[in-house]
PDB file of N, CA, C and O in Angstrom:
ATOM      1  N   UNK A   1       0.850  -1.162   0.000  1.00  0.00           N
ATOM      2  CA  UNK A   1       0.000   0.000   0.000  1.00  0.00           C
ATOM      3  C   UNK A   1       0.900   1.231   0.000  1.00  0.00           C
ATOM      4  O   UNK A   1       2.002   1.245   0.548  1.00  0.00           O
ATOM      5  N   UNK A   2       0.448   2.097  -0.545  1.00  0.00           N
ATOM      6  CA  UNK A   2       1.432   3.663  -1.186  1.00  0.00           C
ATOM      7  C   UNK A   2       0.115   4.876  -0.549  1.00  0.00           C
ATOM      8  O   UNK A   2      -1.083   4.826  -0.272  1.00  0.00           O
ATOM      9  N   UNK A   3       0.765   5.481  -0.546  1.00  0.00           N
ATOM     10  CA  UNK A   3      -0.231   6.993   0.004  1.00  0.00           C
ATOM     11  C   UNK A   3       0.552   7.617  -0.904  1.00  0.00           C
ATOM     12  O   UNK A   3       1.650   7.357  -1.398  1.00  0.00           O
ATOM     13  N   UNK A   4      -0.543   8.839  -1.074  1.00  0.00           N
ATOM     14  CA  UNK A   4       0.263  10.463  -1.478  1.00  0.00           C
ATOM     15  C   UNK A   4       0.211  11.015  -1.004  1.00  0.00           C
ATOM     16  O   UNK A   4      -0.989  11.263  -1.115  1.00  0.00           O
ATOM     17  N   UNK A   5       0.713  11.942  -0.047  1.00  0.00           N
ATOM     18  CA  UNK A   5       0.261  13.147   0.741  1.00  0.00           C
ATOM     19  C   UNK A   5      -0.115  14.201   0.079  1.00  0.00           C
ATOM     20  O   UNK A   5       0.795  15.030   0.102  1.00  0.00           O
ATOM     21  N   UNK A   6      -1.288  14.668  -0.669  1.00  0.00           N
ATOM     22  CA  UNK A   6      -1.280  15.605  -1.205  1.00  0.00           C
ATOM     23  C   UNK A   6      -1.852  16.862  -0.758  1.00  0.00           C
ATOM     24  O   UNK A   6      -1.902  17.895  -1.426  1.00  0.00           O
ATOM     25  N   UNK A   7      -2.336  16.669   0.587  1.00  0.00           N
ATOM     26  CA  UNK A   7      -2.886  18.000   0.968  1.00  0.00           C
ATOM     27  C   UNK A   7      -2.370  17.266   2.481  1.00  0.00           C
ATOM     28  O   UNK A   7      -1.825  16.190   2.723  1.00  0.00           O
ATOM     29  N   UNK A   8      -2.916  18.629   3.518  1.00  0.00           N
ATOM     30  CA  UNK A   8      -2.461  18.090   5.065  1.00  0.00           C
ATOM     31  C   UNK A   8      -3.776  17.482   5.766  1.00  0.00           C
ATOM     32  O   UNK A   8      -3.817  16.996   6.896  1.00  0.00           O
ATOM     33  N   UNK A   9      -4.962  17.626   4.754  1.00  0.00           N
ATOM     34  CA  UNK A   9      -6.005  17.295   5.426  1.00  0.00           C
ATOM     35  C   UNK A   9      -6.339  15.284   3.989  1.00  0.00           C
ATOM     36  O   UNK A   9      -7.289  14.503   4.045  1.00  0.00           O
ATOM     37  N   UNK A  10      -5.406  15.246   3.259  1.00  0.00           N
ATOM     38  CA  UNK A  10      -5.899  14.267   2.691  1.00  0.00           C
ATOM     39  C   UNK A  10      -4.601  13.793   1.891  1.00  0.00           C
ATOM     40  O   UNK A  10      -3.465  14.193   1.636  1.00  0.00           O
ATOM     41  N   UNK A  11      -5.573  12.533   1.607  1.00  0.00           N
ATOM     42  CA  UNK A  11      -4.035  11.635   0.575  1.00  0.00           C
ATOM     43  C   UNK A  11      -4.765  10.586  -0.279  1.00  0.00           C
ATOM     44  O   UNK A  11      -5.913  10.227  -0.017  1.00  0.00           O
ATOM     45  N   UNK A  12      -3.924  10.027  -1.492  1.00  0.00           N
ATOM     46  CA  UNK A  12      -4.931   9.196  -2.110  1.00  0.00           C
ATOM     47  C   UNK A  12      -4.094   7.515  -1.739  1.00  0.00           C
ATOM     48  O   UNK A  12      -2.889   7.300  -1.864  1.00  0.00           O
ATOM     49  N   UNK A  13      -5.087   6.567  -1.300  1.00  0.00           N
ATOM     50  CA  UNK A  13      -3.966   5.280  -1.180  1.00  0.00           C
ATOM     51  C   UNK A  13      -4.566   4.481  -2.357  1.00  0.00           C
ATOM     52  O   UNK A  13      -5.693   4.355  -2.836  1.00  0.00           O
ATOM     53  N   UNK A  14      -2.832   3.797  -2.725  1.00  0.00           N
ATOM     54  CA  UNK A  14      -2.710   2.730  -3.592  1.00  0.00           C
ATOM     55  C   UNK A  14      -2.598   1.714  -2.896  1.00  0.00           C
ATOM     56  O   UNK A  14      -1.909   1.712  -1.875  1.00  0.00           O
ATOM     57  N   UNK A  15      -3.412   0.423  -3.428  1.00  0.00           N
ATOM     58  CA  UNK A  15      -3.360  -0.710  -2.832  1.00  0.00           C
ATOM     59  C   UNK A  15      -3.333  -1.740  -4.130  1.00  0.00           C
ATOM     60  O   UNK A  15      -4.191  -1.854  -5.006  1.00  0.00           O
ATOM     61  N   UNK A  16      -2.159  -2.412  -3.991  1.00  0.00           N
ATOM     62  CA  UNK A  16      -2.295  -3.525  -4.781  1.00  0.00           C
ATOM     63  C   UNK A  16      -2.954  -4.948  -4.821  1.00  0.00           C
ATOM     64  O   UNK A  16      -2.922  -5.858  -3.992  1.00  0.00           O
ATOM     65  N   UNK A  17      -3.653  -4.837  -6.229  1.00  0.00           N
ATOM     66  CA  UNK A  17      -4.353  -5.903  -6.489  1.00  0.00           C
ATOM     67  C   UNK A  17      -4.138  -6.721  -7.636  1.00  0.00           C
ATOM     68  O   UNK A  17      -3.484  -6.303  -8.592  1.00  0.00           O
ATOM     69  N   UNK A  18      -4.824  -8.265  -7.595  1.00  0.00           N
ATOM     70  CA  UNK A  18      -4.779  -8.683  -8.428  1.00  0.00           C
ATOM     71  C   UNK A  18      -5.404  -8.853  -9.600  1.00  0.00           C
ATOM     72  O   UNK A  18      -5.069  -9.606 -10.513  1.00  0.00           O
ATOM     73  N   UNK A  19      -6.452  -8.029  -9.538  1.00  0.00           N
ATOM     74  CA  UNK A  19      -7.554  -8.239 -10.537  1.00  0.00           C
ATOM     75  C   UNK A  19      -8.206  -6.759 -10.500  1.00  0.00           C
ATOM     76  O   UNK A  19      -7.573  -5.995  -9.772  1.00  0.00           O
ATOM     77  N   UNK A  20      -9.412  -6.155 -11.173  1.00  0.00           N
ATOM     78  CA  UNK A  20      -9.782  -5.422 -11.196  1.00  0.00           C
ATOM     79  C   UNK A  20     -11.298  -5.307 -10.333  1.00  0.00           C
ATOM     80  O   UNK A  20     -12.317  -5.973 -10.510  1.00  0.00           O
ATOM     81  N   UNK A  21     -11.061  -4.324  -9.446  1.00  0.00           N
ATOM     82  CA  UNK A  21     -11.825  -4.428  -8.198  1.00  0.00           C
ATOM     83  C   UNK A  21     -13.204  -3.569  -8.616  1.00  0.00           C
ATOM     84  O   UNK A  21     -13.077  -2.409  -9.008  1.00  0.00           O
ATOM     85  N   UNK A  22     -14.560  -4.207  -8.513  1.00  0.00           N
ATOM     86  CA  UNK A  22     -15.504  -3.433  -9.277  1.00  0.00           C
ATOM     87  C   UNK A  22     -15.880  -2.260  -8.335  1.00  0.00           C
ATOM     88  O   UNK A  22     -15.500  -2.432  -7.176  1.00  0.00           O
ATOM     89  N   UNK A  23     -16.578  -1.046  -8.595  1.00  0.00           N
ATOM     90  CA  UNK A  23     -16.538  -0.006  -8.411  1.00  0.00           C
ATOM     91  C   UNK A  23     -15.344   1.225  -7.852  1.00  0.00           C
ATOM     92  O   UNK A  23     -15.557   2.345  -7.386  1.00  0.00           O
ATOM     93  N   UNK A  24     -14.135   0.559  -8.094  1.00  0.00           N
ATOM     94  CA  UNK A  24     -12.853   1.619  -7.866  1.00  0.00           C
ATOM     95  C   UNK A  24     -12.237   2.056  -8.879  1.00  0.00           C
ATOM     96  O   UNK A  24     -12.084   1.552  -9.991  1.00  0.00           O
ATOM     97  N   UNK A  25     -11.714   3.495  -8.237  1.00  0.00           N
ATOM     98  CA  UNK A  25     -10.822   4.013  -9.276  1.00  0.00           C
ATOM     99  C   UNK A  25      -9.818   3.083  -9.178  1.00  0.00           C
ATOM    100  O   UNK A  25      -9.312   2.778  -8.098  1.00  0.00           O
ATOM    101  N   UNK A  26      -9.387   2.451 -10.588  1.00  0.00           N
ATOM    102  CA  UNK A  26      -8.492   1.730 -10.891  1.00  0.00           C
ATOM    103  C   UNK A  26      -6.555   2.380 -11.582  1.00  0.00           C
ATOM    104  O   UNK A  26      -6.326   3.235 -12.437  1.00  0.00           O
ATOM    105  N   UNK A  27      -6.114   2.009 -11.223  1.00  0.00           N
ATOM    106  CA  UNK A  27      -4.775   3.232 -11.426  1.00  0.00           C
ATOM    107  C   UNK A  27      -3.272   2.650 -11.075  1.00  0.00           C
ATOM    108  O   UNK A  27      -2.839   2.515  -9.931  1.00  0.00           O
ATOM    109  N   UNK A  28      -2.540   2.322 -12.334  1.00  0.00           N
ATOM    110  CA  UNK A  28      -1.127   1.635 -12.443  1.00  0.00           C
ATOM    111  C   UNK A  28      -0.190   2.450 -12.140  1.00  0.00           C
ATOM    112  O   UNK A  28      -0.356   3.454 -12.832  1.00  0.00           O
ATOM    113  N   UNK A  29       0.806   2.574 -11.406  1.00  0.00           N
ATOM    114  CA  UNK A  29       2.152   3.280 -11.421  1.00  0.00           C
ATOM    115  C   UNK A  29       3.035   2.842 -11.564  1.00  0.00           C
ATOM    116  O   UNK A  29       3.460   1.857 -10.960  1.00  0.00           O
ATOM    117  N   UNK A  30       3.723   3.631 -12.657  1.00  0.00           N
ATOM    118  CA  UNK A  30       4.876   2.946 -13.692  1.00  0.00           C
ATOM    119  C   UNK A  30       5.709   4.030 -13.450  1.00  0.00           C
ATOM    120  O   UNK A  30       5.420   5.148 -13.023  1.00  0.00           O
ATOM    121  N   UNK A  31       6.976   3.472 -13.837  1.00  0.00           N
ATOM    122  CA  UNK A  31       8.307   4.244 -14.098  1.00  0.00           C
ATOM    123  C   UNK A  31       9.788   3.951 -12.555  1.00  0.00           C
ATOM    124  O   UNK A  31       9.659   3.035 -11.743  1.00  0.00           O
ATOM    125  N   UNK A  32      10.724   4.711 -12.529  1.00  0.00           N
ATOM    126  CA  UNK A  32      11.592   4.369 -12.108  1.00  0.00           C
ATOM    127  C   UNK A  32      11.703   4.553 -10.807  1.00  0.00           C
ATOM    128  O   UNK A  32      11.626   5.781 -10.827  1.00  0.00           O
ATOM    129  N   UNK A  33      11.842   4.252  -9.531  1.00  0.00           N
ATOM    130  CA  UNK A  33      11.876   4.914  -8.266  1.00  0.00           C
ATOM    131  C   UNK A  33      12.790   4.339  -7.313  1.00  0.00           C
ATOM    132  O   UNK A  33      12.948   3.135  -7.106  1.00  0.00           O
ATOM    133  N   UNK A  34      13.410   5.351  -6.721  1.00  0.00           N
ATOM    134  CA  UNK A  34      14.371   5.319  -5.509  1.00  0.00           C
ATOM    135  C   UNK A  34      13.365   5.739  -4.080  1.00  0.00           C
ATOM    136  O   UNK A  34      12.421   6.423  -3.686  1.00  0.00           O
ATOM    137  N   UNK A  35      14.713   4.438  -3.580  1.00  0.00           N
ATOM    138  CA  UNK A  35      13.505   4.154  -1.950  1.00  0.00           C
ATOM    139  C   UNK A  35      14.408   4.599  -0.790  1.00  0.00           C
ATOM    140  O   UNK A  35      15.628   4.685  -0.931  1.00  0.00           O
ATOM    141  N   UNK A  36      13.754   4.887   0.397  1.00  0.00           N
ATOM    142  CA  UNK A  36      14.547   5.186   1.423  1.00  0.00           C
ATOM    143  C   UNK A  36      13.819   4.921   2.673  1.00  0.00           C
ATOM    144  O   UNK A  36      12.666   5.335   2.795  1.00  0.00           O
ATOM    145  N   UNK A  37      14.353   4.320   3.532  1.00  0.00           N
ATOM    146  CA  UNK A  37      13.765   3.975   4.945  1.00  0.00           C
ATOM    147  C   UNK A  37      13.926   4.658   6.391  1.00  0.00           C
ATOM    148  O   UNK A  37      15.003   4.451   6.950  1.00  0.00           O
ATOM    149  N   UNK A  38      13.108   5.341   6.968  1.00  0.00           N
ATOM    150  CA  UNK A  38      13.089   6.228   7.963  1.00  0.00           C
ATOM    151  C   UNK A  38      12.072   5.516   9.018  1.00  0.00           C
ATOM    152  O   UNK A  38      11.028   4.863   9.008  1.00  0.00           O
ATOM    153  N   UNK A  39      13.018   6.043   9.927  1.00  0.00           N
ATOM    154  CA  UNK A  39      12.344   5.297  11.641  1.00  0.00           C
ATOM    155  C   UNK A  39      11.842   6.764  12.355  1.00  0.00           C
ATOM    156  O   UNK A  39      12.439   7.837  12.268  1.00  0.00           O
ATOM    157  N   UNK A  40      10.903   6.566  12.894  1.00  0.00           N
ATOM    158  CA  UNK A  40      10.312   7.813  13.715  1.00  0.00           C
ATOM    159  C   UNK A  40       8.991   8.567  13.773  1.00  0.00           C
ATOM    160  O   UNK A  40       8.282   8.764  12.786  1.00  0.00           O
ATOM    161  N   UNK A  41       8.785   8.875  14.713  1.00  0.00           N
ATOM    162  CA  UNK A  41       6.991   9.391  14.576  1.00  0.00           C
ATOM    163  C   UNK A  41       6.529   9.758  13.468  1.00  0.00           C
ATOM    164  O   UNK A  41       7.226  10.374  12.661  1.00  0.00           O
ATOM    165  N   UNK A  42       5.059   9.385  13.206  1.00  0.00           N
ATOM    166  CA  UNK A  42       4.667  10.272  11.637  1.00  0.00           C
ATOM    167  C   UNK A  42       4.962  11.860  11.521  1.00  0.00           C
ATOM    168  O   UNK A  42       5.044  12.434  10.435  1.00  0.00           O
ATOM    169  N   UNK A  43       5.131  12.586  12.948  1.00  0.00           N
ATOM    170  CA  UNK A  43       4.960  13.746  12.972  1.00  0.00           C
ATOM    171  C   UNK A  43       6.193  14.154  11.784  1.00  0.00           C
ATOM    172  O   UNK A  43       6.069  15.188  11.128  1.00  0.00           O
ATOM    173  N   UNK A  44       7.565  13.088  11.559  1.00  0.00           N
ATOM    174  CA  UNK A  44       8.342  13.899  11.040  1.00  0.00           C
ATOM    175  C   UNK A  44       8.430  13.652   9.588  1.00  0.00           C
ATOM    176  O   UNK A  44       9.536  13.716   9.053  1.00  0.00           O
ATOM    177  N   UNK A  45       7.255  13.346   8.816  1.00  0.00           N
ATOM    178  CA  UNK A  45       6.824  13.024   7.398  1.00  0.00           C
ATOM    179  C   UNK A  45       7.738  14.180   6.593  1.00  0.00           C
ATOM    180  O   UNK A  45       8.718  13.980   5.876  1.00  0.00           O
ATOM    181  N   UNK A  46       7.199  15.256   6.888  1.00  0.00           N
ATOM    182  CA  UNK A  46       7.910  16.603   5.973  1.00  0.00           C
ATOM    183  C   UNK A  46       9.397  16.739   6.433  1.00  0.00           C
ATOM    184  O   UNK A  46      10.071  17.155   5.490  1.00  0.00           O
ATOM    185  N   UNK A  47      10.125  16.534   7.541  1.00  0.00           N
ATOM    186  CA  UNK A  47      11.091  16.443   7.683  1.00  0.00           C
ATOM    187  C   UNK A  47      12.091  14.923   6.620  1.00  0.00           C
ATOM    188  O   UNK A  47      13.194  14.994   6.077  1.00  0.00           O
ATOM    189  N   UNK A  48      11.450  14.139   6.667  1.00  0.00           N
ATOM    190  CA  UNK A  48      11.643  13.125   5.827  1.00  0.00           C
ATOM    191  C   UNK A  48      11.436  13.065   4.288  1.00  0.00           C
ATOM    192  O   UNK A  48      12.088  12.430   3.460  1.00  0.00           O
ATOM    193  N   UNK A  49      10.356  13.892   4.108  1.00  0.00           N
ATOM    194  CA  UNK A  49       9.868  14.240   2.890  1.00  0.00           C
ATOM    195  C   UNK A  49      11.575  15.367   1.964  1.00  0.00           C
ATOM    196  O   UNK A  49      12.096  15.257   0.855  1.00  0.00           O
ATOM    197  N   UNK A  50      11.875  16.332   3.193  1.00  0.00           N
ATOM    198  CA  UNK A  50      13.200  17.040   2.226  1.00  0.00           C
ATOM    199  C   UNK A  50      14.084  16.315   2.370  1.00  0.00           C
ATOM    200  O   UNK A  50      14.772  16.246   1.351  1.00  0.00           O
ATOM    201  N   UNK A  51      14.564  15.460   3.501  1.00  0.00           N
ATOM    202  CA  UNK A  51      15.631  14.279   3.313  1.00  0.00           C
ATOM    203  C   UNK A  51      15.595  13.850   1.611  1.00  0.00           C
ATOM    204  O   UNK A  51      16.346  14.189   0.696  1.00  0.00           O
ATOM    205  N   UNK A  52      14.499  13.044   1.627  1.00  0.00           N
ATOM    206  CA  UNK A  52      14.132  12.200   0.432  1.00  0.00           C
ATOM    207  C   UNK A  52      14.509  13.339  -0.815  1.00  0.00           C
ATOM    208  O   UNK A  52      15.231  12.831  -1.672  1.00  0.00           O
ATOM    209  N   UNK A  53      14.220  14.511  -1.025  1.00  0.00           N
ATOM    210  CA  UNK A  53      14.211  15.272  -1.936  1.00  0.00           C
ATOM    211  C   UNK A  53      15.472  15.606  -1.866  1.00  0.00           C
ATOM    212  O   UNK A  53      15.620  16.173  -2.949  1.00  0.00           O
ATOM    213  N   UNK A  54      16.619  15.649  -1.264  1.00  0.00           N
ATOM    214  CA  UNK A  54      18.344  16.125  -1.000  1.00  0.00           C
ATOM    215  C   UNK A  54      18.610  14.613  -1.421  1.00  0.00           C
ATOM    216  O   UNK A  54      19.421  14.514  -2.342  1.00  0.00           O
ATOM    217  N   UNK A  55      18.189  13.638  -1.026  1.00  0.00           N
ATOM    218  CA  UNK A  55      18.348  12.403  -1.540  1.00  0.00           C
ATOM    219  C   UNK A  55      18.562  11.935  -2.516  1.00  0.00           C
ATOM    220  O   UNK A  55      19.649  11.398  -2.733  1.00  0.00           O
ATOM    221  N   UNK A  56      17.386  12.003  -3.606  1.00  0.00           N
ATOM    222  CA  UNK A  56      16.954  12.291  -4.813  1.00  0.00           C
ATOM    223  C   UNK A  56      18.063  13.141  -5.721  1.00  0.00           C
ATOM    224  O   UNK A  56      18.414  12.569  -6.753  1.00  0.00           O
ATOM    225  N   UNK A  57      18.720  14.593  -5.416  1.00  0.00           N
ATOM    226  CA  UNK A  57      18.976  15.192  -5.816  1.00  0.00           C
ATOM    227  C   UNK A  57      20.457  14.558  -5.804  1.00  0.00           C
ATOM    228  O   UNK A  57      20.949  14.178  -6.866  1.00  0.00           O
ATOM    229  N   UNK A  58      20.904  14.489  -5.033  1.00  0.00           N
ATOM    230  CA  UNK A  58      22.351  14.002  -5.031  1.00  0.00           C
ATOM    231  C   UNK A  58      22.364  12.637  -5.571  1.00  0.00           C
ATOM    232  O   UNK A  58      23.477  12.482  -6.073  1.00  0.00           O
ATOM    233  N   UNK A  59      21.928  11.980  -5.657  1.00  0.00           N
ATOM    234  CA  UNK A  59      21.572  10.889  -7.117  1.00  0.00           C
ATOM    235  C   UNK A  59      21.636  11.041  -8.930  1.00  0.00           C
ATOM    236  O   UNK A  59      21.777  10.288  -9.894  1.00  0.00           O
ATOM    237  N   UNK A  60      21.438  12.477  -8.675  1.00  0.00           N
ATOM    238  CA  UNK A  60      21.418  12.996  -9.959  1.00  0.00           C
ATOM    239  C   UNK A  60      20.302  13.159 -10.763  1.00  0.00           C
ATOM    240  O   UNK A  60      20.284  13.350 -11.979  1.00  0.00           O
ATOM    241  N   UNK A  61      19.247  13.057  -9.889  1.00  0.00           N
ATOM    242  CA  UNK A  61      18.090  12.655 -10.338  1.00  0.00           C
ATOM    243  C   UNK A  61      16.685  13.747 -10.065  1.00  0.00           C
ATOM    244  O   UNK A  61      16.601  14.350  -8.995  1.00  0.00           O
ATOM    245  N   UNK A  62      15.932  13.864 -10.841  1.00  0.00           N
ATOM    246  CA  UNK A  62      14.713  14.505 -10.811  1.00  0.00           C
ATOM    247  C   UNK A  62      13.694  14.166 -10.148  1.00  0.00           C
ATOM    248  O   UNK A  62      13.158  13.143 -10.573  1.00  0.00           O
ATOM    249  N   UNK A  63      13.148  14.711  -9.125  1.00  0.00           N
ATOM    250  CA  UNK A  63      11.927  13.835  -8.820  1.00  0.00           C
ATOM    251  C   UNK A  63      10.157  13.961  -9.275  1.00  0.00           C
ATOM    252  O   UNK A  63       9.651  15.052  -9.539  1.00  0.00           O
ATOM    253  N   UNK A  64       9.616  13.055  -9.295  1.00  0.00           N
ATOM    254  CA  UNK A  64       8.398  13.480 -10.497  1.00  0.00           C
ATOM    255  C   UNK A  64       7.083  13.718  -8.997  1.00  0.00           C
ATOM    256  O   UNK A  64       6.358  14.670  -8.710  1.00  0.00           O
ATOM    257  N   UNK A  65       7.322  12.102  -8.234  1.00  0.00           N
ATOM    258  CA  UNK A  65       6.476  12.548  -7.295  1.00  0.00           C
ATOM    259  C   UNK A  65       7.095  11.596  -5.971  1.00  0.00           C
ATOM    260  O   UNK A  65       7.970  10.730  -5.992  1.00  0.00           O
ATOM    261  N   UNK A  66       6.152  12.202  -4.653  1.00  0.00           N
ATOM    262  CA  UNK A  66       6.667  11.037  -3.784  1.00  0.00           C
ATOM    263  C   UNK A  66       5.647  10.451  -3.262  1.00  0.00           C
ATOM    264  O   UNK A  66       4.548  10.997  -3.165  1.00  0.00           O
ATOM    265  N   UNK A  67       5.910   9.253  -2.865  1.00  0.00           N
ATOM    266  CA  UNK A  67       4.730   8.354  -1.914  1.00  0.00           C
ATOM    267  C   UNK A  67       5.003   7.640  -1.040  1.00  0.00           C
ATOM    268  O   UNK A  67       5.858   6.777  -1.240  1.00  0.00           O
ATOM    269  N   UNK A  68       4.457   7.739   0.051  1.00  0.00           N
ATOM    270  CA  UNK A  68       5.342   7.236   1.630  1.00  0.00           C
ATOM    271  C   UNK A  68       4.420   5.434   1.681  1.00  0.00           C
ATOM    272  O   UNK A  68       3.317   5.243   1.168  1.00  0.00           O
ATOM    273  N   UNK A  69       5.094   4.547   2.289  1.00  0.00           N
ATOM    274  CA  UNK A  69       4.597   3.634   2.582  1.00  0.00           C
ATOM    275  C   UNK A  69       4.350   3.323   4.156  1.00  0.00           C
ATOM    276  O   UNK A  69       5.491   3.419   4.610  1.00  0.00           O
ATOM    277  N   UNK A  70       3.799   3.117   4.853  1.00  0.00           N
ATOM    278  CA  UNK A  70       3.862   3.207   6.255  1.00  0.00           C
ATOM    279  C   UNK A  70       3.558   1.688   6.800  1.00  0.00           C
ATOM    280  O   UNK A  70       2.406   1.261   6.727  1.00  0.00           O
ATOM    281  N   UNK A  71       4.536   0.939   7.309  1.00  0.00           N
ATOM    282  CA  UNK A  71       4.731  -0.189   7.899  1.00  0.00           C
ATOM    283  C   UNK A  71       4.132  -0.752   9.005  1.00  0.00           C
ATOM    284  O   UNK A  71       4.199  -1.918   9.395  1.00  0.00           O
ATOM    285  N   UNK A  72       3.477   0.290   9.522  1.00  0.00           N
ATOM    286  CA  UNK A  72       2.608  -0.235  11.103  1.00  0.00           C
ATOM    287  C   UNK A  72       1.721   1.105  11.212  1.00  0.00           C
ATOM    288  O   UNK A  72       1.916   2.319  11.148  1.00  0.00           O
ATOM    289  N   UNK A  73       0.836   0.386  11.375  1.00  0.00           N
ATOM    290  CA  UNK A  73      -0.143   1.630  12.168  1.00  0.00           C
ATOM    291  C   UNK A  73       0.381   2.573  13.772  1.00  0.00           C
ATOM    292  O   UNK A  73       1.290   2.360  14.574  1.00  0.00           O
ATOM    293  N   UNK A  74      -0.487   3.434  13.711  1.00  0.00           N
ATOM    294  CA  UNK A  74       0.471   4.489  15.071  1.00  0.00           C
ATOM    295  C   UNK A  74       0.322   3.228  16.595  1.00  0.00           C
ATOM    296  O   UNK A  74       1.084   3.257  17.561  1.00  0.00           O
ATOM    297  N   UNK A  75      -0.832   2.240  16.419  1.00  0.00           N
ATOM    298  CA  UNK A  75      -1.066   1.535  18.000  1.00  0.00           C
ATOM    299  C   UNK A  75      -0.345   0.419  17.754  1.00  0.00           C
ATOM    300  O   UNK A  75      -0.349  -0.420  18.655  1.00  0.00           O
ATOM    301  N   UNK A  76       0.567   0.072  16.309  1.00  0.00           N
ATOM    302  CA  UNK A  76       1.179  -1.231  16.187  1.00  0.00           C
ATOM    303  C   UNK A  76       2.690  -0.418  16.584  1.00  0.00           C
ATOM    304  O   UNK A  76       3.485  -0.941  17.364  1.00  0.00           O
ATOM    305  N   UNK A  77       2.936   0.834  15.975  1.00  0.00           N
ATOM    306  CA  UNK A  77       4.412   1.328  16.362  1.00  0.00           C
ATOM    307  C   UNK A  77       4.666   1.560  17.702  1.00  0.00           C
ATOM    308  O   UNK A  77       5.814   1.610  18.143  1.00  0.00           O
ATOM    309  N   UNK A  78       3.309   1.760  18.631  1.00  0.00           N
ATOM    310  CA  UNK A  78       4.251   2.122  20.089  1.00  0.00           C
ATOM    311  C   UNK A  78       4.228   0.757  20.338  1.00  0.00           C
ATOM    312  O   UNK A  78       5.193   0.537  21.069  1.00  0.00           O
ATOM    313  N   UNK A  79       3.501  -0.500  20.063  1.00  0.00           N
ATOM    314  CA  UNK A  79       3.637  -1.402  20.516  1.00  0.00           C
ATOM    315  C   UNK A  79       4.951  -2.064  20.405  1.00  0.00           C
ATOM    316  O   UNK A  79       5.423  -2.730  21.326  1.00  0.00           O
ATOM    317  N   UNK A  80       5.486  -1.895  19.376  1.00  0.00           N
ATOM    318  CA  UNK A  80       6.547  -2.420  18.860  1.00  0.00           C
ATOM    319  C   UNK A  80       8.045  -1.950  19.126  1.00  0.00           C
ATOM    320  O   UNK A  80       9.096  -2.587  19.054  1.00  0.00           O
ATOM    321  N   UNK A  81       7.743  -0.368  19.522  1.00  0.00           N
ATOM    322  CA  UNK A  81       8.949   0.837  19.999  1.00  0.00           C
ATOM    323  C   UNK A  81       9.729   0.935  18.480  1.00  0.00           C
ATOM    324  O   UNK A  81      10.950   1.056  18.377  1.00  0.00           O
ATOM    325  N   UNK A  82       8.844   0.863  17.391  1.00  0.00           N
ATOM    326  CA  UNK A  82       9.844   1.131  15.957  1.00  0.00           C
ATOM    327  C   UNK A  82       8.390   1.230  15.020  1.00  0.00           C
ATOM    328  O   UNK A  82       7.283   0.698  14.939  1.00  0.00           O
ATOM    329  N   UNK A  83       9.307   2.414  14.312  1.00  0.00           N
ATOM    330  CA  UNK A  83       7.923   2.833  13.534  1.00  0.00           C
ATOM    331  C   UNK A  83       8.769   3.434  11.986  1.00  0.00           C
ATOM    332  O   UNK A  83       9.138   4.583  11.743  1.00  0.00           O
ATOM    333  N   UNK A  84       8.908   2.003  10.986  1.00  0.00           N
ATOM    334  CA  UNK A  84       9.258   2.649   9.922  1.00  0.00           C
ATOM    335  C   UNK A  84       8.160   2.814   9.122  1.00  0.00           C
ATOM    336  O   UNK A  84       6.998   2.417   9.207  1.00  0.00           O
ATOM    337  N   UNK A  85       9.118   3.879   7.847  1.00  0.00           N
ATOM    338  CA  UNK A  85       7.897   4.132   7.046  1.00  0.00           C
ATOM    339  C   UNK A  85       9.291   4.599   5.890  1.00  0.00           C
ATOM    340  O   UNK A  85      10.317   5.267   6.024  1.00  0.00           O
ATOM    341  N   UNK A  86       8.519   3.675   4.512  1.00  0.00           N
ATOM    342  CA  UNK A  86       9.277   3.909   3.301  1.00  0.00           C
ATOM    343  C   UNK A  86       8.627   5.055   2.569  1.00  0.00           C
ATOM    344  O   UNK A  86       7.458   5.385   2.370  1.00  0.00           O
ATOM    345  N   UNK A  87       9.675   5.490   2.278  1.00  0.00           N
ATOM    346  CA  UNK A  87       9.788   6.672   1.248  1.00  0.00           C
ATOM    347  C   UNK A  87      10.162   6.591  -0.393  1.00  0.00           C
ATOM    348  O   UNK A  87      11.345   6.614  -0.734  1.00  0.00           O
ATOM    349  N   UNK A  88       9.006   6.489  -1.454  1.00  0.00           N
ATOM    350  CA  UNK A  88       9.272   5.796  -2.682  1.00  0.00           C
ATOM    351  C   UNK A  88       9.122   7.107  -3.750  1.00  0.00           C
ATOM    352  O   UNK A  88       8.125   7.285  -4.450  1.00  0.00           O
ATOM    353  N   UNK A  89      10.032   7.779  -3.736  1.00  0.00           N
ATOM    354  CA  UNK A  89      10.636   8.928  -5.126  1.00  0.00           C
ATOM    355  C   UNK A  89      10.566   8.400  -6.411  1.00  0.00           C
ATOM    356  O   UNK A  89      11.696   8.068  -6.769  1.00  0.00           O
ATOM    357  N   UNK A  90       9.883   8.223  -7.094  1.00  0.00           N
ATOM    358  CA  UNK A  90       9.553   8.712  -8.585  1.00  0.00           C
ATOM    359  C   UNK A  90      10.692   9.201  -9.192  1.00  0.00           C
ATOM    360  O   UNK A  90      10.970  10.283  -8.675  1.00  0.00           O
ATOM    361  N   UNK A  91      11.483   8.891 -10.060  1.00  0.00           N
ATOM    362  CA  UNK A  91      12.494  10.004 -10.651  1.00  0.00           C
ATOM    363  C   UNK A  91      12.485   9.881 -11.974  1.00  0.00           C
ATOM    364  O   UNK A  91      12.131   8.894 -12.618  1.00  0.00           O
ATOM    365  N   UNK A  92      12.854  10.830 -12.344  1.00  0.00           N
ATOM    366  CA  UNK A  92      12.763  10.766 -14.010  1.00  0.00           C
ATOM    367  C   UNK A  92      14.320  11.528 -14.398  1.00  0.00           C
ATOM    368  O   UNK A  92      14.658  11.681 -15.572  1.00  0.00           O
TER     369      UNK A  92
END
């Protein structure tokens, strides 16, 4: 599953499937992407978000878009005392 953060009040999630799920927007994402893995409260998304973008950049690379993956829910991360969440850059 992929999110976008595209506003602070919303995001759109991708969930992969195998077949075509009746009444959803249906929607492929293609092309090249660099990943990066960050530990720490959601609070520091945008802090992670310019990591990823200095990231990106020193790669040599353009970025088209980003989409965070989040590995545990907030009541599975304190349970666990680790709370990653992937960071998947688009680059062109």
């Amino acid at each position: 599953m992929l999110t976008d953060e595209n506003s602070l009040w919303g995001a759109d999630i991708y969930i992969d499937v195998s077949k075509k799920v009746p009444d959803a927007q249906m929607a492929t994402l293609t092309g090249t992407f660099l990943t990066k893995v960050f530990e720490g409260p959601y609070q520091n998304v945008g802090k992670w978000s310019e990591e990823m973008k200095k990231y990106v950049k020193n790669k040599g690379k353009n970025l088209k878009k980003l989409y965070f993956s989040y590995t545990t829910c907030p009541k599975c991360a304190k349970a666990y005392g680790k709370n990653y969440v992937v960071l998947f850059a688009q680059i062109y």
